[in-house]
DSSP file (Angstrom, degrees, kcal/mol; ACC not computed):
  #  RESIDUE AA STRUCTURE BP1 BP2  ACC     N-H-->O    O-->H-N    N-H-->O    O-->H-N    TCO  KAPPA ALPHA  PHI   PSI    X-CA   Y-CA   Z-CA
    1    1 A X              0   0    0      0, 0.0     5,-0.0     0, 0.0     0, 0.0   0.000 360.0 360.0 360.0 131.1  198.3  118.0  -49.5
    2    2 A X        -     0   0    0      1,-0.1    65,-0.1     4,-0.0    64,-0.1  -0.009 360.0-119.5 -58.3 176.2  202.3  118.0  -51.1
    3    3 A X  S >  S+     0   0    0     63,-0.6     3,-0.5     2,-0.1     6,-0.5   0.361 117.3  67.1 -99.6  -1.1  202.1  119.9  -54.4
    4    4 A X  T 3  S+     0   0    0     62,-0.8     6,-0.2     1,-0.2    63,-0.1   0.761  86.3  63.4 -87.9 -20.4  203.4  116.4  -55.8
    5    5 A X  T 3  S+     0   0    0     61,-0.2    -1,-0.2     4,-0.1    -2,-0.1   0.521  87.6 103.4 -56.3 -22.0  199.9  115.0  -54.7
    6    6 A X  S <  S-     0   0    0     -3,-0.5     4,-0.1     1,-0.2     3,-0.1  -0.529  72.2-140.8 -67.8 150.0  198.4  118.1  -58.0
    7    7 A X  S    S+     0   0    0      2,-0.1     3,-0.2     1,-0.1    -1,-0.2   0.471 108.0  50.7 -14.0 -57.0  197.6  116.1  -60.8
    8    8 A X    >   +     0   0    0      1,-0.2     3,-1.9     2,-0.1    -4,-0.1   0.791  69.6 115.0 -31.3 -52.6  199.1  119.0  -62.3
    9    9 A X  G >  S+     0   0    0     -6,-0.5     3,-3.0     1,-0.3     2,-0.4   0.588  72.9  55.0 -56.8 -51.8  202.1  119.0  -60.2
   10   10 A X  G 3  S+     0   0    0      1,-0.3    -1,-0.3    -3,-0.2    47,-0.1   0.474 110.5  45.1 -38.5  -1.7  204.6  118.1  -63.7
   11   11 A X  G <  S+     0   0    0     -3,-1.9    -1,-0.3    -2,-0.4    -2,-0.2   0.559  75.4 114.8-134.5  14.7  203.7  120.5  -65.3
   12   12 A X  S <  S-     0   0    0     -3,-3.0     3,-0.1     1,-0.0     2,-0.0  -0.234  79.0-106.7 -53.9 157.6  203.6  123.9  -62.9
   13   13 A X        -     0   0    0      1,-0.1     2,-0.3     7,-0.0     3,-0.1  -0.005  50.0 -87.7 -70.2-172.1  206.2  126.1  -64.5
   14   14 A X        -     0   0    0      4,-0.2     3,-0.2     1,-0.2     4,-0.1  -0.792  56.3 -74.2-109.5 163.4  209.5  126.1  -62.0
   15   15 A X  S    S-     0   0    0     -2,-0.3     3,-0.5     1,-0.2     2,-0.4   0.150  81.8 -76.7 -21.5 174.5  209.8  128.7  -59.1
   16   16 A X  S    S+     0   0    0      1,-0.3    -1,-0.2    -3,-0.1     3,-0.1  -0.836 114.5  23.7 -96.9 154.0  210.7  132.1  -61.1
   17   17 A X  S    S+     0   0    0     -2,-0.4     2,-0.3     1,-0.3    -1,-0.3   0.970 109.8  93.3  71.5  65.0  214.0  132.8  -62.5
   18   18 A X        -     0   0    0     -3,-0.5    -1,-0.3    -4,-0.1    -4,-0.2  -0.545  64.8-122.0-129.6-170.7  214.9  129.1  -62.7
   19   19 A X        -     0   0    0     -2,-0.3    -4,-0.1     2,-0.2     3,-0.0  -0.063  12.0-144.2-133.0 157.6  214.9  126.4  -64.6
   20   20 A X  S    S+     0   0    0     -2,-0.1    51,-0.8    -6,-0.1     2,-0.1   0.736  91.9  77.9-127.5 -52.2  213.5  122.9  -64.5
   21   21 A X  E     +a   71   0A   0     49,-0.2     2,-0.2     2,-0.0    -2,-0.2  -0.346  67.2 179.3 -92.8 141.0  216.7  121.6  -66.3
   22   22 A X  E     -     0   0A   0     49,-1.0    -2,-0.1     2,-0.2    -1,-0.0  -0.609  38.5-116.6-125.0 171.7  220.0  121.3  -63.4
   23   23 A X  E     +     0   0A   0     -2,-0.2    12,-0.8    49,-0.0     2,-0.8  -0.006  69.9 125.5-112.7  29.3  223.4  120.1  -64.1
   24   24 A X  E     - B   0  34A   0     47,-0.4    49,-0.8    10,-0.2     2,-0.4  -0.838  36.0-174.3-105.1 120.4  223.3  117.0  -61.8
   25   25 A X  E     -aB  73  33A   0      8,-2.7     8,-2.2    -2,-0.8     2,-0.6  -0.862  20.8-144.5-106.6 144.8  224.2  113.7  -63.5
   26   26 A X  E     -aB  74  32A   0     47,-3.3    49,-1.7    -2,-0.4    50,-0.4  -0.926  32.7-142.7 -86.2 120.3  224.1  110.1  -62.0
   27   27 A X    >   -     0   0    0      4,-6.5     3,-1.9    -2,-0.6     4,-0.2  -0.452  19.7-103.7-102.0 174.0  226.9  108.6  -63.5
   28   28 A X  T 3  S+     0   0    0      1,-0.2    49,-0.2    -2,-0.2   100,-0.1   0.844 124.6  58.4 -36.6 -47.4  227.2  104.7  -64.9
   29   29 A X  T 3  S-     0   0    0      1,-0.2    -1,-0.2     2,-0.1    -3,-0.0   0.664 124.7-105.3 -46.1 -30.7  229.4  104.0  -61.7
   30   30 A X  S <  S+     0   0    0     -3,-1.9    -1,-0.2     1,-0.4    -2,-0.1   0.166  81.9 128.5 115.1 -14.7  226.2  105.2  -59.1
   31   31 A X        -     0   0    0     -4,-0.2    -4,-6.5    -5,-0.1     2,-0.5  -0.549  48.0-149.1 -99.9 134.0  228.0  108.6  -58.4
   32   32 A X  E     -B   26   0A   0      7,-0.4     7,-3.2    -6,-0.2     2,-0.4  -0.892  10.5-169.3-100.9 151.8  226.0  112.3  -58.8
   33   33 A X  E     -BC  25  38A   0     -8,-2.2    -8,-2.7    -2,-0.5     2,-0.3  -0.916   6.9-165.5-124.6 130.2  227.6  114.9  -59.6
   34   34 A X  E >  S-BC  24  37A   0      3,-1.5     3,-1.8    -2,-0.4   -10,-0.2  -0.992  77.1  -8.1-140.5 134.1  226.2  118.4  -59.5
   35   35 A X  T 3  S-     0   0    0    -12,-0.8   -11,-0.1    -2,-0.3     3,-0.1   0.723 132.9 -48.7  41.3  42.6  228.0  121.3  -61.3
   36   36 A X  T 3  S+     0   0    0    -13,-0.5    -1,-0.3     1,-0.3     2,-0.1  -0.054 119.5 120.2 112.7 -26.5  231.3  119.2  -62.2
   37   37 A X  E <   -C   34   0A   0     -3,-1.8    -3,-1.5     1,-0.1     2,-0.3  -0.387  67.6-130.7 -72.8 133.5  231.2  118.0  -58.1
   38   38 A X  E     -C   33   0A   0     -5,-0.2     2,-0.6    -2,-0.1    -5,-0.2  -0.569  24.4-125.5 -77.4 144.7  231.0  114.8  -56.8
   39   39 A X        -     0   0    0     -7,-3.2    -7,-0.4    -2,-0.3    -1,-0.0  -0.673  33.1-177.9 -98.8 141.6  228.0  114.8  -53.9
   40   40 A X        +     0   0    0     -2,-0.6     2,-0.5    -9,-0.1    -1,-0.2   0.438  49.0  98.2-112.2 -18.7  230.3  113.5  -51.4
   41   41 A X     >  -     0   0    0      1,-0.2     4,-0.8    -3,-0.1     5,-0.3  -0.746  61.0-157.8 -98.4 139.1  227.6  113.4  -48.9
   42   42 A X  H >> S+     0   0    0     -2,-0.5     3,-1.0     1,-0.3     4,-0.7   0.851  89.7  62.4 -87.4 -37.0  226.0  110.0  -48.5
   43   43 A X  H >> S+     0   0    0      1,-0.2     4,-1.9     2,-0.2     3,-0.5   0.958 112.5  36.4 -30.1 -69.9  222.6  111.5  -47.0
   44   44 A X  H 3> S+     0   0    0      1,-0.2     4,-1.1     2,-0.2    -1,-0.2   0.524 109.9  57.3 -81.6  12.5  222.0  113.5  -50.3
   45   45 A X  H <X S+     0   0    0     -3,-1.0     4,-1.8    -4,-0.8    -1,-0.2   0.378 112.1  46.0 -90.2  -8.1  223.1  111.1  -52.8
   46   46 A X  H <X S+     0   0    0     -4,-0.7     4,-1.2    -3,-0.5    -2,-0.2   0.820 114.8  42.1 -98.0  -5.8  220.6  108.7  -51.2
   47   47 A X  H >X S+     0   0    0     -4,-1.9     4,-2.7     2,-0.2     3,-2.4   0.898 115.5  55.2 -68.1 -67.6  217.5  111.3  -51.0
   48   48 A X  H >X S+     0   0    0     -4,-1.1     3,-2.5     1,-0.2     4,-0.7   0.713 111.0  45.7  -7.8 -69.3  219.0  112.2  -54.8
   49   49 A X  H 3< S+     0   0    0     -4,-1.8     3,-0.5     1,-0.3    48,-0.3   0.771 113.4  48.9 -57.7 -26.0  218.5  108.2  -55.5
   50   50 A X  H << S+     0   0    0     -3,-2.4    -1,-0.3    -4,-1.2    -2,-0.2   0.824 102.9  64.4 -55.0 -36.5  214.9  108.0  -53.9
   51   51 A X  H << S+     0   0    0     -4,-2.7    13,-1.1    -3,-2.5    -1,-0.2   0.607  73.1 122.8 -96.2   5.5  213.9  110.5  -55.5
   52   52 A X  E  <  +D   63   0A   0     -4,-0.7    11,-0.2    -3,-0.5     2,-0.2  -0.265  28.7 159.8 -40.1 131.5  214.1  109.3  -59.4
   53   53 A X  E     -D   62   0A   0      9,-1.7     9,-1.3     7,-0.1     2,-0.6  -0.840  41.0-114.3-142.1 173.5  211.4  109.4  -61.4
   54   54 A X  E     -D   61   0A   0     -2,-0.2     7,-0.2     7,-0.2     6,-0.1  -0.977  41.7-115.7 -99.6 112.7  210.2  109.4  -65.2
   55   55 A X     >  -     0   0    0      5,-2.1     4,-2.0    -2,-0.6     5,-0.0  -0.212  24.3-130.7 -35.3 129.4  208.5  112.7  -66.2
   56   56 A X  T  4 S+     0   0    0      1,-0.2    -1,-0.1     2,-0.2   -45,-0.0   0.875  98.6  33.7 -36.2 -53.3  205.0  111.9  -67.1
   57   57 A X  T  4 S+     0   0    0    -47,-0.1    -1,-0.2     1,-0.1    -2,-0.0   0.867 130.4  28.4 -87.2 -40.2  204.7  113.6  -70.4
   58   58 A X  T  4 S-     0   0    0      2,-0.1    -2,-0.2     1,-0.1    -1,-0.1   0.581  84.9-132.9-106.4  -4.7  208.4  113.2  -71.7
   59   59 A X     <  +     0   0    0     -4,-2.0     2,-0.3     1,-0.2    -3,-0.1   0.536  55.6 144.4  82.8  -5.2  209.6  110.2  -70.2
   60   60 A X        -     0   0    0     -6,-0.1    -5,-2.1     1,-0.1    -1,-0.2  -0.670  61.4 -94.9 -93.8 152.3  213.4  112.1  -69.1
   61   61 A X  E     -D   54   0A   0     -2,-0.3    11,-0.6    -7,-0.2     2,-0.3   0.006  55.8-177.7 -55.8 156.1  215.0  111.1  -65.8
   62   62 A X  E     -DE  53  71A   0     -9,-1.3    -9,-1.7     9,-0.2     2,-0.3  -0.915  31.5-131.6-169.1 151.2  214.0  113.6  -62.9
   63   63 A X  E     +DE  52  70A   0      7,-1.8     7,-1.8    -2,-0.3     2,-0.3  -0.842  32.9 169.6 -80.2 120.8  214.5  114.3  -59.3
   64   64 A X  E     + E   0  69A   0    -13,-1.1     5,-0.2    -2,-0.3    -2,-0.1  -0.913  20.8 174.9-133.7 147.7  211.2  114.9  -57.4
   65   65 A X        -     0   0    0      3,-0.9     4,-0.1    -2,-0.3   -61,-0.1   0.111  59.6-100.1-163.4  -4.0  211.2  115.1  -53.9
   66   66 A X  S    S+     0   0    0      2,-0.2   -62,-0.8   -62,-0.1   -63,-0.6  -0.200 120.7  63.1  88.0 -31.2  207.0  116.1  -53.6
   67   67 A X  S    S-     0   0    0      1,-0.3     2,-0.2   -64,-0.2    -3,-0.0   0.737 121.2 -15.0 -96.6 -50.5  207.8  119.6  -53.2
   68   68 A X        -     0   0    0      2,-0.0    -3,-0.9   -54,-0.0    -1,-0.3  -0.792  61.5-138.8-150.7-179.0  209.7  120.5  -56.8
   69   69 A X  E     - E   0  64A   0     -5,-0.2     2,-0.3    -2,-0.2    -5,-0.2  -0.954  13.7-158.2-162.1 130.2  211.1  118.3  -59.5
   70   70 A X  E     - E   0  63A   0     -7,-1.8    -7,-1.8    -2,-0.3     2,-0.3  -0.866  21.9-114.2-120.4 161.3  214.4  118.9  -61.5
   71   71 A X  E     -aE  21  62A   0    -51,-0.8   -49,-1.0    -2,-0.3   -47,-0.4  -0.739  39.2-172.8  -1.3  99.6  215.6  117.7  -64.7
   72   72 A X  E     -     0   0A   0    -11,-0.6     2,-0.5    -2,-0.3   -47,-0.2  -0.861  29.6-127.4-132.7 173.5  218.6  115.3  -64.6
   73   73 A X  E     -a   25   0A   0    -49,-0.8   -47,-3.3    -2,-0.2     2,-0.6  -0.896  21.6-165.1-137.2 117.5  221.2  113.4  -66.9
   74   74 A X  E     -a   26   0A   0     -2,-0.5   -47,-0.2   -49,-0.2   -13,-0.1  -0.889   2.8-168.9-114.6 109.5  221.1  109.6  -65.9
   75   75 A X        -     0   0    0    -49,-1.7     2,-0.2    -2,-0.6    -1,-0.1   0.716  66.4 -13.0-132.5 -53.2  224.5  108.5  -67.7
   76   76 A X  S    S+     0   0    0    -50,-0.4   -48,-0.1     1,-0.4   -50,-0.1  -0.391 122.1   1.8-133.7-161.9  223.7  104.4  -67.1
   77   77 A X        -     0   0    0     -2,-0.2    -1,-0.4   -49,-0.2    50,-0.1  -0.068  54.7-141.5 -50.1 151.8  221.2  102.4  -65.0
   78   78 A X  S    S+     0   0    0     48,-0.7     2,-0.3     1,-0.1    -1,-0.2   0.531  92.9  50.3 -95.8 -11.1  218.7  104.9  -62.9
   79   79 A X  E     -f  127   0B   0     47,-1.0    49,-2.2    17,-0.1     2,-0.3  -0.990  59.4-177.1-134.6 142.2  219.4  101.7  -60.0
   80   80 A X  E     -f  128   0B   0     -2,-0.3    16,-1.0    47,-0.3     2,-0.6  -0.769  25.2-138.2-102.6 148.1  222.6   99.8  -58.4
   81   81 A X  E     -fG 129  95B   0     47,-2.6    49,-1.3    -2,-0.3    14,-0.2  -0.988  18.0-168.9-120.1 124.8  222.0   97.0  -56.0
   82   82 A X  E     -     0   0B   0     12,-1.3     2,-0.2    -2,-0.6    13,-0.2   0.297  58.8 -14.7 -91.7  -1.3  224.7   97.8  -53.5
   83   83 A X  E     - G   0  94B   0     11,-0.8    11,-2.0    49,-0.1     2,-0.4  -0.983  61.6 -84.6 176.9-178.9  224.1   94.6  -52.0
   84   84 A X  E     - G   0  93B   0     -2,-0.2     2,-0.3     9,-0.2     9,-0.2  -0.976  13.8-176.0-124.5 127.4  222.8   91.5  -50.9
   85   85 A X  E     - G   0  92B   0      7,-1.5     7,-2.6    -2,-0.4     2,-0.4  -0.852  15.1-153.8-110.8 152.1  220.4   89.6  -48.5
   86   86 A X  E     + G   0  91B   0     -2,-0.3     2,-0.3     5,-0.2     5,-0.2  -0.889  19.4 180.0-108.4 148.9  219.5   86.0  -47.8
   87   87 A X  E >   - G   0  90B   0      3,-1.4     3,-7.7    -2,-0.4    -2,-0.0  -0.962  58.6 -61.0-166.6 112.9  215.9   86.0  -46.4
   88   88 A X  T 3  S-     0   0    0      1,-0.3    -1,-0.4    -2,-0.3     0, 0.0  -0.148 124.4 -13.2  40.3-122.7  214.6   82.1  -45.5
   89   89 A X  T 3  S+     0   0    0     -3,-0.1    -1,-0.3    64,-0.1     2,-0.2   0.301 131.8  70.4 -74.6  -1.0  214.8   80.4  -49.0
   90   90 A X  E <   -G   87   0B   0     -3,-7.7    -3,-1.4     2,-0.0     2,-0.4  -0.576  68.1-132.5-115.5 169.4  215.2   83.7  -51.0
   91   91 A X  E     -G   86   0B   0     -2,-0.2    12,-4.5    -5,-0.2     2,-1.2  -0.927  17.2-149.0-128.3 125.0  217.9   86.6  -51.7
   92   92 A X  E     -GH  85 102B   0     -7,-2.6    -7,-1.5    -2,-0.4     2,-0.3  -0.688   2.6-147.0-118.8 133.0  217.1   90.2  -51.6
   93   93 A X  E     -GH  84 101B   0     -2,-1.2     8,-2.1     8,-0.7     2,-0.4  -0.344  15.7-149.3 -62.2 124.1  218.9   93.0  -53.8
   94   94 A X  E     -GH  83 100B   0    -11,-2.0   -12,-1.3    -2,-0.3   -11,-0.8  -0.745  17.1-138.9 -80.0 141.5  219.1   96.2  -51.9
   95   95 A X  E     -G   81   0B   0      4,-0.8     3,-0.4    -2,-0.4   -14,-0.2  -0.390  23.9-114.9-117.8-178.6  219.0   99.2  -54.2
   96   96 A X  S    S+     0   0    0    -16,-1.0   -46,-0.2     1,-0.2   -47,-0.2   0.634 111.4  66.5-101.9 -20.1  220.8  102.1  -54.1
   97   97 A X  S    S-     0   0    0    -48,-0.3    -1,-0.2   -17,-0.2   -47,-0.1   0.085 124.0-101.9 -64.9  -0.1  217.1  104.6  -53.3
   98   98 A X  S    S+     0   0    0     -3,-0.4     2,-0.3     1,-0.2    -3,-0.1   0.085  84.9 128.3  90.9 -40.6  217.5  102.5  -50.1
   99   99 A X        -     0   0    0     -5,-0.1    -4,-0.8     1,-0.1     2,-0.4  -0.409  45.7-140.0 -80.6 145.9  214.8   99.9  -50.9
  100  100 A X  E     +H   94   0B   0     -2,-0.3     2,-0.3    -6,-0.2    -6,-0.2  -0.542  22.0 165.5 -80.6 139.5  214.8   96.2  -50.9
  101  101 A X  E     -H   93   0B   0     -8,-2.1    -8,-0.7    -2,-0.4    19,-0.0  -0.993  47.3 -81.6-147.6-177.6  213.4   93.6  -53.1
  102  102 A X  E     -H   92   0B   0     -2,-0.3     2,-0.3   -10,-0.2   -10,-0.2  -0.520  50.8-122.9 -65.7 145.1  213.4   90.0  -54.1
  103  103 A X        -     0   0    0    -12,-4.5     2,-3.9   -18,-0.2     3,-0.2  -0.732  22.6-138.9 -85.8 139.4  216.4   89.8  -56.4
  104  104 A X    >   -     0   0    0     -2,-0.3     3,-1.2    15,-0.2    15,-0.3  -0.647  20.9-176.5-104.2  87.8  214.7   88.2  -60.0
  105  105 A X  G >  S+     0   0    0     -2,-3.9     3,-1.6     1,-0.2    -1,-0.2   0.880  78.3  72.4 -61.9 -18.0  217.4   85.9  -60.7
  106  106 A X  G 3  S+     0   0    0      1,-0.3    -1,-0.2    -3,-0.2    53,-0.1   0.804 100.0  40.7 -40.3 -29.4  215.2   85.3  -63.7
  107  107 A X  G <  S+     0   0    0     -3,-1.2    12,-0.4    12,-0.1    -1,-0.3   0.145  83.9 127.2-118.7  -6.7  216.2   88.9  -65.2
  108  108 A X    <   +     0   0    0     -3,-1.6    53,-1.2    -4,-0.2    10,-0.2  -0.525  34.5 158.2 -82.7 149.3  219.8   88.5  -64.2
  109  109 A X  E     -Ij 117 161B   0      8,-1.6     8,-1.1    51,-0.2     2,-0.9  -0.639  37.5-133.0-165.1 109.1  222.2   89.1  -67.6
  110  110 A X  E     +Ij 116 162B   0     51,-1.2    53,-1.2     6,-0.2     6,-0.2  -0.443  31.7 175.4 -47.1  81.4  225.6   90.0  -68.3
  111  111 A X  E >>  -I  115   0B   0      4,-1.7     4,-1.2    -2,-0.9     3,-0.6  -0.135  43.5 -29.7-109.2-160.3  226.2   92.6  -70.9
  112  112 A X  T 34 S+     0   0    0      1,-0.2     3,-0.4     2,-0.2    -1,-0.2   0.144 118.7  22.2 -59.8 154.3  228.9   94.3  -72.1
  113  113 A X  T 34 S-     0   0    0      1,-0.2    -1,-0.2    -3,-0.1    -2,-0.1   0.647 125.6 -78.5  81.1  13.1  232.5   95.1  -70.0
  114  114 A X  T <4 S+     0   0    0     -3,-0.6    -2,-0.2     1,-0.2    -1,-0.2   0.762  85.6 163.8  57.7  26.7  231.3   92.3  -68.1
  115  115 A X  E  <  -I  111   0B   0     -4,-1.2    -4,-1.7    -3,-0.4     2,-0.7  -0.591  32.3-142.4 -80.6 118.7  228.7   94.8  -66.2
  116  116 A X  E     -I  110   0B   0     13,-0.3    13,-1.2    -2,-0.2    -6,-0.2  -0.863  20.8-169.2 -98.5 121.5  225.9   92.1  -64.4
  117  117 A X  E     -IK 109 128B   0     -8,-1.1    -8,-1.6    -2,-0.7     2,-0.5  -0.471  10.7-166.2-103.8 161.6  222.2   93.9  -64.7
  118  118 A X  E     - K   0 127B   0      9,-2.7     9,-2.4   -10,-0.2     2,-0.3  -0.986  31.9-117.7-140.5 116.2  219.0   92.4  -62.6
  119  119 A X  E     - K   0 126B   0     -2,-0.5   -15,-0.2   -12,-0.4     7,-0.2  -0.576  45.1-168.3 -63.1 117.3  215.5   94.0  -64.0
  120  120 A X  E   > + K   0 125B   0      5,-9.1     5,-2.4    -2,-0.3   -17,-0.0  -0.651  45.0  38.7-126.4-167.1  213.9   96.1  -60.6
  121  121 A X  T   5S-     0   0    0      3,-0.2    -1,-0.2    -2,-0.2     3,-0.1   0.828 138.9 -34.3 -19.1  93.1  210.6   97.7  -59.6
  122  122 A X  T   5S-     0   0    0      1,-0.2    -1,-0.2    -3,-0.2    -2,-0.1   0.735 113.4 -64.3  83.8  17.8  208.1   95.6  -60.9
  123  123 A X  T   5S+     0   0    0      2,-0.2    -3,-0.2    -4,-0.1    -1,-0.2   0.138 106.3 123.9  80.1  -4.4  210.6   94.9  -64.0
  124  124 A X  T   5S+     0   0    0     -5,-0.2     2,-0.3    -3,-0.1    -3,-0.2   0.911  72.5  19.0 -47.2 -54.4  210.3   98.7  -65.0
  125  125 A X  E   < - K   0 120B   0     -5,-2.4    -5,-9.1   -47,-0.0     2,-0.4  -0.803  68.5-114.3-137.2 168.2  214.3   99.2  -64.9
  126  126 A X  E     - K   0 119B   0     -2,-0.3   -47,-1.0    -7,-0.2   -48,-0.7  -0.670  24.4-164.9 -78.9 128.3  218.1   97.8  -64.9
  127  127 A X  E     -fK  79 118B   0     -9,-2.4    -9,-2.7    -2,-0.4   -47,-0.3  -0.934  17.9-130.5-115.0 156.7  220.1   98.1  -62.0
  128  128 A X  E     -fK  80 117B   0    -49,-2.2   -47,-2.6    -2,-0.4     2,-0.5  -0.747  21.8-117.5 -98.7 160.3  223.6   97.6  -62.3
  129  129 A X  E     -f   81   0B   0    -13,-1.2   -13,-0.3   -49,-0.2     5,-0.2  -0.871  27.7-135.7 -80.9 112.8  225.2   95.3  -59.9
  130  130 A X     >  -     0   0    0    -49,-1.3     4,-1.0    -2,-0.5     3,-0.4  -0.386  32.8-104.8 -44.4 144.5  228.4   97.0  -57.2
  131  131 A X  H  > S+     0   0    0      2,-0.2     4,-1.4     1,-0.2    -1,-0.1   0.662 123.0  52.7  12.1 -76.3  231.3   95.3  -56.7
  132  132 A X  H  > S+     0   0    0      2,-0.2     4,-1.4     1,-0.2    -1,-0.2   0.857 111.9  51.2 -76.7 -29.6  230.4   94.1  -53.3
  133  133 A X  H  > S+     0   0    0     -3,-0.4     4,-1.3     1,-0.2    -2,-0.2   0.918 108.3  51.1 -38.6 -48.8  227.0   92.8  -54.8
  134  134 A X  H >X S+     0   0    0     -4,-1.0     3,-1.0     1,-0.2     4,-0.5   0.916 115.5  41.2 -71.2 -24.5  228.6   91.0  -57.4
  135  135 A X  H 3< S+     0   0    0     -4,-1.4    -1,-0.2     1,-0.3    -2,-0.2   0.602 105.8  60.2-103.8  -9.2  230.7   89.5  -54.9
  136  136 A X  H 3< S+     0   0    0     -4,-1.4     3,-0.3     1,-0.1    -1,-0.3   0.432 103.1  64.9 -75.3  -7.9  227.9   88.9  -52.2
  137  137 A X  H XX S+     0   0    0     -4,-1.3     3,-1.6    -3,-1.0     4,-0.8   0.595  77.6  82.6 -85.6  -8.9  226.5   86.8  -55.1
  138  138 A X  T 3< S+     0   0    0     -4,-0.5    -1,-0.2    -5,-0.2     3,-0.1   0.837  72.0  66.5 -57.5 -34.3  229.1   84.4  -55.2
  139  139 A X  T 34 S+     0   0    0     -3,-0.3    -1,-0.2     1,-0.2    -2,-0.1   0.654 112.1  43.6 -71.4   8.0  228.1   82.0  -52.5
  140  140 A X  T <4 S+     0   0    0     -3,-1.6    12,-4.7    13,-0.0    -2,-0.2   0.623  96.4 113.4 -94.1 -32.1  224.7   81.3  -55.5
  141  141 A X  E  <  +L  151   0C   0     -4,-0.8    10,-0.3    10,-0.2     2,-0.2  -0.333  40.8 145.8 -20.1 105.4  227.3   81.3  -58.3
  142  142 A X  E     -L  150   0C   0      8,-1.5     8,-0.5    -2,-0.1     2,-0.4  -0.631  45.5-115.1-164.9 168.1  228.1   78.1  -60.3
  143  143 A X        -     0   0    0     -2,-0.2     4,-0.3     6,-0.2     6,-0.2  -0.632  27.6-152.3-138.1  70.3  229.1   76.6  -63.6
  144  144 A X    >   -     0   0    0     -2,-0.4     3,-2.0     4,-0.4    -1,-0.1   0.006  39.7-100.3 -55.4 168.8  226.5   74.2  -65.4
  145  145 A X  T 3  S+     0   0    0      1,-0.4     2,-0.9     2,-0.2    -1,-0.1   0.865 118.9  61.2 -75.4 -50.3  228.0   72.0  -67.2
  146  146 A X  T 3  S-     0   0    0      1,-0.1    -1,-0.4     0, 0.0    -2,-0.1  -0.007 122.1-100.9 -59.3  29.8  227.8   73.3  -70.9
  147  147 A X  S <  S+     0   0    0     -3,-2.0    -2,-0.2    -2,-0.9    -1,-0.1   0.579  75.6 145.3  60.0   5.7  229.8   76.2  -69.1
  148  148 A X        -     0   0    0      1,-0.1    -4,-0.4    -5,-0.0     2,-0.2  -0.377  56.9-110.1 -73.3 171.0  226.9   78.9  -68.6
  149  149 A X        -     0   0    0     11,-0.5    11,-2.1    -6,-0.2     2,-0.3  -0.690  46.0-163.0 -78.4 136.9  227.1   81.0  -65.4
  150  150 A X  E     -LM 142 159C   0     -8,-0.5    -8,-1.5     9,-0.2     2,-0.3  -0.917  22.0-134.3-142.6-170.5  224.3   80.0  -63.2
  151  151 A X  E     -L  141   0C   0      7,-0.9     2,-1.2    -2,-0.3     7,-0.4  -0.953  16.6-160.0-175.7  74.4  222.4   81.2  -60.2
  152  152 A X        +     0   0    0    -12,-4.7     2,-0.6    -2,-0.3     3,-0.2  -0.588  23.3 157.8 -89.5  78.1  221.7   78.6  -57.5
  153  153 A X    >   -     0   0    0     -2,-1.2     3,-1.5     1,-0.3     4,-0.1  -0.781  67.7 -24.7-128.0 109.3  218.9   79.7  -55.2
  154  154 A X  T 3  S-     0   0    0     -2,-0.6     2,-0.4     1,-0.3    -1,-0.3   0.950 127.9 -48.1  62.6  74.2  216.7   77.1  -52.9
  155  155 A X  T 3  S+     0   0    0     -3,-0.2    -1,-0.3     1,-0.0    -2,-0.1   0.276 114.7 117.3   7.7  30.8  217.5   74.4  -55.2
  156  156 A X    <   -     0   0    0     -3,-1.5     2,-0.3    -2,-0.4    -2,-0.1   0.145  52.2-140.2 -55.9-164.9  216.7   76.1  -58.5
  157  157 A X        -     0   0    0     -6,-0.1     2,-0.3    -4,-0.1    -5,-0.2  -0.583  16.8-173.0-154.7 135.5  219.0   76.9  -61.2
  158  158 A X        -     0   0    0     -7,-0.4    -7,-0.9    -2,-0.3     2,-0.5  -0.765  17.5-139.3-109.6 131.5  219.0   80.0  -63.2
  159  159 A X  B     -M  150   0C   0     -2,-0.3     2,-0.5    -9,-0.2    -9,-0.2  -0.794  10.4-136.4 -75.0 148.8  220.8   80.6  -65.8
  160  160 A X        -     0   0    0    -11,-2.1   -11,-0.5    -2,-0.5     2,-0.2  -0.927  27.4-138.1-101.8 140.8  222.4   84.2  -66.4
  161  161 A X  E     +j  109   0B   0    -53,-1.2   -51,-1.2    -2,-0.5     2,-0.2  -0.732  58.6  51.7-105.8 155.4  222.0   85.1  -69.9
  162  162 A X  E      j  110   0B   0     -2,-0.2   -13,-0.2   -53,-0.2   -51,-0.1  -0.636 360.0 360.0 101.8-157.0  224.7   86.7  -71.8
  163  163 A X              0   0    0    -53,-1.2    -1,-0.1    -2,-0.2    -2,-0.1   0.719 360.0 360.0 -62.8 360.0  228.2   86.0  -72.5
């Protein structure tokens, strides 16, 4: 048995002589940063991104890995989708923790700065789209007629809400 398997496990004290609270942020862009650095290596910024959770009791971003659990400062969305797949009749977002899902064009919405957010696991959070996402979405992309943005998938049409 992990010690993330306790019932307990959130609320054992941390190791002695530290601290449950770190100085690693995820910032709006997707990048963490720990102690003013960016982590430059792609292996641990993807454990980092797996390992996001919501504390049980208090509901603030945290790192947990099964083993111990930090305190972290999540700046923007806790998820990116770094990209895109077509799969048969469908498209799936690839997240930035490494997992896929169906992308919910439903949920897709344009909010301010022109930033496009998609609701992921299980509708719980926003991920923000990269770049190369927004721009693997283009061949789904087009223009109804009253001018909304829409979202053309297996001969649906979606609107994207927002401007």
């Amino acid at each position: 048995m992990r010690p993330g398997d306790h019932p307990e496990f959130f609320r054992f004290p941390p190791p002695k002589g530290q601290s449950r609270e770190s100085t690693i942020v995820l910032d709006a862009q997707g990048q963490f940063w720990h102690d003013g650095a960016k982590v430059e290596r792609r292996a641990m910024a993807r454990a980092f991104a797996s390992w996001l959770r919501r504390h049980p009791d208090d509901e603030r971003w945290i790192l947990s890995n099964g083993y111990d659990w930090t305190y972290l400062d999540v700046q923007g969305t806790p998820y990116f989708v770094e990209g895109l797949r077509e799969h048969g009749d469908a498209v799936r977002a690839v997240l930035s923790d490494g997992s896929e899902e169906p992308l919910d064009v439903e949920s897709l919405r344009i909010v301010e700065d022109d930033v496009l957010l998609v609701r992921v696991k299980s509708q719980s959070f926003d991920a923000k789209f990269s770049r190369t996402a927004q721009l693997e979405l283009g061949p789904w992309l087009d223009t109804a007629a009253d001018g909304t943005l829409v979202v053309e998938i297996a001969g649906k049409t979606y609107p994207i809400a927002g401007k």
